[in-house]
C-alpha positions as CSV (number, residue, x, y, z in Angstrom):
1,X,0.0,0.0,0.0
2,X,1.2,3.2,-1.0
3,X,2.8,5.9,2.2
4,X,-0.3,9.0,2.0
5,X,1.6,12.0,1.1
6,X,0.4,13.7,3.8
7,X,-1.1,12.5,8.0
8,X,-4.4,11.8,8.1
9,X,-6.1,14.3,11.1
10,X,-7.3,12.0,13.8
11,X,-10.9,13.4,14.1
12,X,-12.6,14.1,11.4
13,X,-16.0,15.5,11.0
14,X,-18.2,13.9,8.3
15,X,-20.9,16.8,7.6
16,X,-18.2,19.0,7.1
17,X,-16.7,16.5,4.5
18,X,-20.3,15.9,3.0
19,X,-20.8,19.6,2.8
20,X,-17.5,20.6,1.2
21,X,-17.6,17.5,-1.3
22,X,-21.1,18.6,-2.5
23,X,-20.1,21.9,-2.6
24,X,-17.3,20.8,-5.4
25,X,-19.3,18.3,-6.8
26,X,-21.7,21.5,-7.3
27,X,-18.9,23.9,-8.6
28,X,-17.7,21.0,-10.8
29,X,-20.9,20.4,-12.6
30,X,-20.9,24.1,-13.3
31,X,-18.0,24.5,-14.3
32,X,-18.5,21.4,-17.5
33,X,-21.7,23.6,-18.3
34,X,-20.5,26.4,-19.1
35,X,-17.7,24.8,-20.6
36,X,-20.0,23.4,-23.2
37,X,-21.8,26.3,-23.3
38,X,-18.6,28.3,-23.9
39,X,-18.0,25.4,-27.1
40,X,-21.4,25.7,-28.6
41,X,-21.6,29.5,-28.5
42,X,-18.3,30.3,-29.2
43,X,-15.0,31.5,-27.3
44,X,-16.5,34.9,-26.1
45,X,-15.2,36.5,-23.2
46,X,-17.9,35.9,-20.5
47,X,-17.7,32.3,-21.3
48,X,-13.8,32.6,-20.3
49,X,-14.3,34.3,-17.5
50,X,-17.1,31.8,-16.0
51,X,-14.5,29.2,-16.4
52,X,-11.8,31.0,-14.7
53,X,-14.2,32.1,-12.1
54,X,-15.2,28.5,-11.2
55,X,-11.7,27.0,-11.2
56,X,-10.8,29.5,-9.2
57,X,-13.2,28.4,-6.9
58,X,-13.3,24.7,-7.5
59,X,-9.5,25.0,-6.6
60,X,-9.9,26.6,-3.2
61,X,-12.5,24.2,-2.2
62,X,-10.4,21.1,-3.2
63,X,-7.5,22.3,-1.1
64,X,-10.1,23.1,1.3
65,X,-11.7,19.6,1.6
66,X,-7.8,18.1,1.5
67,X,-7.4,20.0,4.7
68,X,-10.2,18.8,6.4
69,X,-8.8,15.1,5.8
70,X,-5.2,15.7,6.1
71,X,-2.5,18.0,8.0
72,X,-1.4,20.0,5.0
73,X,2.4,21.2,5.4
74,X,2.5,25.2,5.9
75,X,3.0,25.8,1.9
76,X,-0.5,25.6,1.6
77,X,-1.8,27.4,4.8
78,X,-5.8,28.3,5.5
79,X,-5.6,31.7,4.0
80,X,-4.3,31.0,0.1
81,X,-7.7,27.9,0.8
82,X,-10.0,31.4,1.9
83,X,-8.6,33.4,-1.2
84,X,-8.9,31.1,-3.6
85,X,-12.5,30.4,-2.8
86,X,-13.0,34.3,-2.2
87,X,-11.4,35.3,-5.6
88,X,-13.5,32.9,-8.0
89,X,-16.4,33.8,-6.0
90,X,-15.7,37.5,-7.2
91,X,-14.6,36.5,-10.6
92,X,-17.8,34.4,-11.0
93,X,-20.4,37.5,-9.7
94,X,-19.0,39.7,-12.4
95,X,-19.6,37.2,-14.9
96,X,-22.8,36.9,-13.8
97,X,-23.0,41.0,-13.6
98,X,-22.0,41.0,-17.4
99,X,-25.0,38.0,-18.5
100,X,-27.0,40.0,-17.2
101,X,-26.7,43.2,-18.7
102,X,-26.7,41.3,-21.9
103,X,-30.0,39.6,-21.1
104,X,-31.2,43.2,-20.2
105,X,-29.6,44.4,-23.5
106,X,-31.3,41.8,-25.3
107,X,-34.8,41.9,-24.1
108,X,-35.0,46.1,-24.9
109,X,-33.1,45.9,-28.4
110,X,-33.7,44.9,-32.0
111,X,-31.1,42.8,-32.8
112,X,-31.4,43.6,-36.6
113,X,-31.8,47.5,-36.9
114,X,-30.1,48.4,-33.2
115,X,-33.0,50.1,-32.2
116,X,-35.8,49.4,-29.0
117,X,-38.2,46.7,-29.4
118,X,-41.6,47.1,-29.2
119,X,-41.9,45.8,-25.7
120,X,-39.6,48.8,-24.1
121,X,-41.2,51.3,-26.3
122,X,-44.6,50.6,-24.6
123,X,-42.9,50.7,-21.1
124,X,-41.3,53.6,-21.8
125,X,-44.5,55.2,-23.1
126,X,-46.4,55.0,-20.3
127,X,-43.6,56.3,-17.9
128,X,-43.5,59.5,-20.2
129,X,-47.1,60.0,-20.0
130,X,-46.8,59.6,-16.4
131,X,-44.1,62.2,-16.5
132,X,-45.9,64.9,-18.4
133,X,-48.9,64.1,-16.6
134,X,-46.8,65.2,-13.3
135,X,-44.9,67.9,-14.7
136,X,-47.6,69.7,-17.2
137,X,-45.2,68.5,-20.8
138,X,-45.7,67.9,-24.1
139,X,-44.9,64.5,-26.0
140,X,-45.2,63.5,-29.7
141,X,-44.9,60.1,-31.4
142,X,-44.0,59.5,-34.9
143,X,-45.8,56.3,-36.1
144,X,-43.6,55.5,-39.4
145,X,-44.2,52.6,-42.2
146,X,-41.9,51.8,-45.2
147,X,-44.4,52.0,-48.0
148,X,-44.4,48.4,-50.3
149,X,-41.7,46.4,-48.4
150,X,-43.4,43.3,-48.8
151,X,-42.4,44.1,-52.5
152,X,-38.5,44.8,-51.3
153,X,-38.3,41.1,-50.1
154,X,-40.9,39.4,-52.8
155,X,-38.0,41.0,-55.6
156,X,-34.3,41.6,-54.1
157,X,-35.1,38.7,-51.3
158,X,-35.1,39.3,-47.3
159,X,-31.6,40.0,-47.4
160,X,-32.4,43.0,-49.0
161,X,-35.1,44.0,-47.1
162,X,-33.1,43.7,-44.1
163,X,-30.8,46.2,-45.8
164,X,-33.6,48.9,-45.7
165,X,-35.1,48.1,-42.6
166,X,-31.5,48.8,-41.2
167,X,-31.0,52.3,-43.5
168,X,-34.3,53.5,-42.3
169,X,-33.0,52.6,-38.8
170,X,-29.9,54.4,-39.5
171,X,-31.6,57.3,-40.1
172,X,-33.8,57.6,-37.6
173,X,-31.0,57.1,-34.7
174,X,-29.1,60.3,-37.1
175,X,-32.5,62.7,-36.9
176,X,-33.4,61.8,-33.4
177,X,-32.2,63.9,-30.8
178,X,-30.3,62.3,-27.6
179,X,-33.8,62.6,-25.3
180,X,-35.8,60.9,-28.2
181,X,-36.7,56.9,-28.3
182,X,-36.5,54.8,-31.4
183,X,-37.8,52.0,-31.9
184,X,-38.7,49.0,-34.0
185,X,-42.5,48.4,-33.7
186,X,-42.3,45.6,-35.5
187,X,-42.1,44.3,-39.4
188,X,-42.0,47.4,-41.6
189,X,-43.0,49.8,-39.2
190,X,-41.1,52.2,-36.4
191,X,-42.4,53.9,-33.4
192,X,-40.4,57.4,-32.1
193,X,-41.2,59.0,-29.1
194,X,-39.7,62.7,-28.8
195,X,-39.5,63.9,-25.7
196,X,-40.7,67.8,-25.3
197,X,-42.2,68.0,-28.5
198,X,-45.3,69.5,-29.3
199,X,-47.3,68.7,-33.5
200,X,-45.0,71.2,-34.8
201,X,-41.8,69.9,-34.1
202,X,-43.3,66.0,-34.4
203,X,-44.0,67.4,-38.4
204,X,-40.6,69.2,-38.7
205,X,-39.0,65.8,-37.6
206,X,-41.2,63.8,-39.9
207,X,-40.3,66.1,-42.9
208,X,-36.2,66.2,-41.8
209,X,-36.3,61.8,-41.9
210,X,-37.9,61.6,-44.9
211,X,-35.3,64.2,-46.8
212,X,-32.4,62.2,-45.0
213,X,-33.6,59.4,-46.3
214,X,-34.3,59.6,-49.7
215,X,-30.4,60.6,-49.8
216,X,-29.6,57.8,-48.0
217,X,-31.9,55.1,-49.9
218,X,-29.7,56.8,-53.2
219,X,-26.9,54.9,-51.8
220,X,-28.2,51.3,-51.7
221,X,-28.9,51.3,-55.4
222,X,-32.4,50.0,-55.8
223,X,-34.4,49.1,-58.9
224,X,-37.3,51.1,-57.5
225,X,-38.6,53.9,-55.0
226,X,-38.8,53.4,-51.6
227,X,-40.2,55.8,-49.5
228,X,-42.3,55.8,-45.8
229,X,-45.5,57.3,-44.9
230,X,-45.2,58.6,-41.7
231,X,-48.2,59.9,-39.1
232,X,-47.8,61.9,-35.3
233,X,-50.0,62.2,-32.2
234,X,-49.3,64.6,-29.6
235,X,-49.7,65.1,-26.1
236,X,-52.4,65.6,-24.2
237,X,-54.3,67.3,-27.2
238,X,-54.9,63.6,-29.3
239,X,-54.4,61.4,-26.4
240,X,-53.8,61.3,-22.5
241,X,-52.7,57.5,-22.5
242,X,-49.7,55.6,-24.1
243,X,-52.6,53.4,-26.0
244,X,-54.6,56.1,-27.2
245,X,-51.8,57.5,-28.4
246,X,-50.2,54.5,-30.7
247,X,-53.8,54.6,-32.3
248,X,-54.2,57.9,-33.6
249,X,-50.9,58.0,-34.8
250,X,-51.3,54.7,-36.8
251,X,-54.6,55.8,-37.8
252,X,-52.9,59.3,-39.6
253,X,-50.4,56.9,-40.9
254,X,-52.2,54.8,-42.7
255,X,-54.8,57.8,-43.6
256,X,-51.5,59.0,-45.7
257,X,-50.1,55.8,-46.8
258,X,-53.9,55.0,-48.2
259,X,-53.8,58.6,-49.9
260,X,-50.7,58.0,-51.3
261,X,-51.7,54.6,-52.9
262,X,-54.6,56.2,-54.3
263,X,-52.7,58.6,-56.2
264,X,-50.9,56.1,-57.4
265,X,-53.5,54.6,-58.9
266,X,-55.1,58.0,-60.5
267,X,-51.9,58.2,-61.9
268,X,-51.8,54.8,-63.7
269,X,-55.0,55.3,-65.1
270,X,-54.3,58.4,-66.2
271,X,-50.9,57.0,-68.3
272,X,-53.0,54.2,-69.7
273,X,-55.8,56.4,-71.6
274,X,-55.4,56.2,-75.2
């Protein structure tokens, strides 16, 4: 039989060997899943840092549980046991602090055009209309739709379409001011809230986007027009609620994307009489 490296301690206490096994065993198990987790999503830096985190940790316990069975020489005293554990524990929380502002990140951004999603523009809708409610302000929101895009991605394909749905984008973020919310309502169709701003300046933004981007749909090079129809509600004079709101400005939108398809039409006719 092989001489034990180190003495055996005469008394030994089994719950604290149960509880310091599991508590490897635990640390362990973690540490293989984000290990795969780390392979399957690729080697980003979180991933890394979990890892380290947990070996860090999974180290100090070891050492830790090895003391509680032997008399471990003075090379590895109590404290480097305590600071091993300590310093994965604080590795492994700012892991966890940087998941979670990604999860944050990712459940209040598009992850195509950059912009809100429609969930956080809602919530942060009805905290505005709170705020003016308190504080006696005006708000506007910009209801905007990119006219024939279903046509965009039936012709040039959806790679294409995502191309103008992140130009539009684009040029939303450049015309907005640093108090204003952008966001991607969903499909085709954008949702802005400006802060402080009463019909007139909700119009003057309207007509400043749609000059942008004409110059900026120039550069993509498409085999037709593409242009937005756009309608504003402002508060409290269309709407005292975040709901209310959404509707009258979708409602003017579609009132000029309808007119605008109309005159279309007149105009076809018009080209086709002998």
């Amino acid at each position: 039989m092989l001489p034990l490296p180190w003495p055996l301690k005469v008394e030994l206490k089994p719950s604290d060997i149960i509880s310091e096994s599991l508590i490897l065993v635990a640390v362990i198990a973690l540490l293989i899943c984000v290990h795969l987790l780390h392979q399957a999503y690729g080697r980003r830096q979180a991933w890394m840092l979990a890892e380290l985190g947990l070996l860090t940790f999974a180290l100090g316990a070891a050492l830790d549980i090895l003391d509680e069975f032997f008399t471990l020489p003075q090379i590895v005293p109590r404290v480097i046991e305590n600071s091993l554990i300590c310093v994965g524990a604080i590795i492994t929380a700012v892991y966890a602090l940087i998941v979670a502002r990604e999860l944050v990140t990712a459940a209040r951004i598009d992850s195509l055009t950059g912009l809100y999603n429609r969930r956080y523009i809602i919530e942060a809708l009805g905290k505005e209309v709170m705020r003016a409610q308190r504080h006696g302000l005006e708000f506007s929101l910009v209801f905007i739709d990119v006219n024939n895009f279903r046509k965009v991605n039936n012709v040039l394909g959806h790679m294409q379409g995502d191309s103008v749905l992140q130009c539009v984008s684009k040029v939303i973020t450049s015309t907005s001011r640093g108090s204003d919310l952008a966001s991607r309502w969903g499909g085709d169709e954008f949702v802005v809230l400006l802060a402080g701003t009463a019909k007139e300046g909700a119009k003057a933004f309207s007509d400043r986007f749609r000059e942008r981007l004409n110059q900026a749909i120039l550069q993509l090079e498409m085999p037709f027009e593409i242009t937005v129809s756009s309608g504003a509600s402002t508060y409290p004079e269309d709407g005292v609620t975040g709901e209310s709101l959404l509707k009258v400005a979708d409602y003017r939108m579609y009132q000029v994307k309808r007119a605008r398809t109309m005159s279309l039409k007149r105009s076809s006719l018009h080209l086709r009489r002998p």
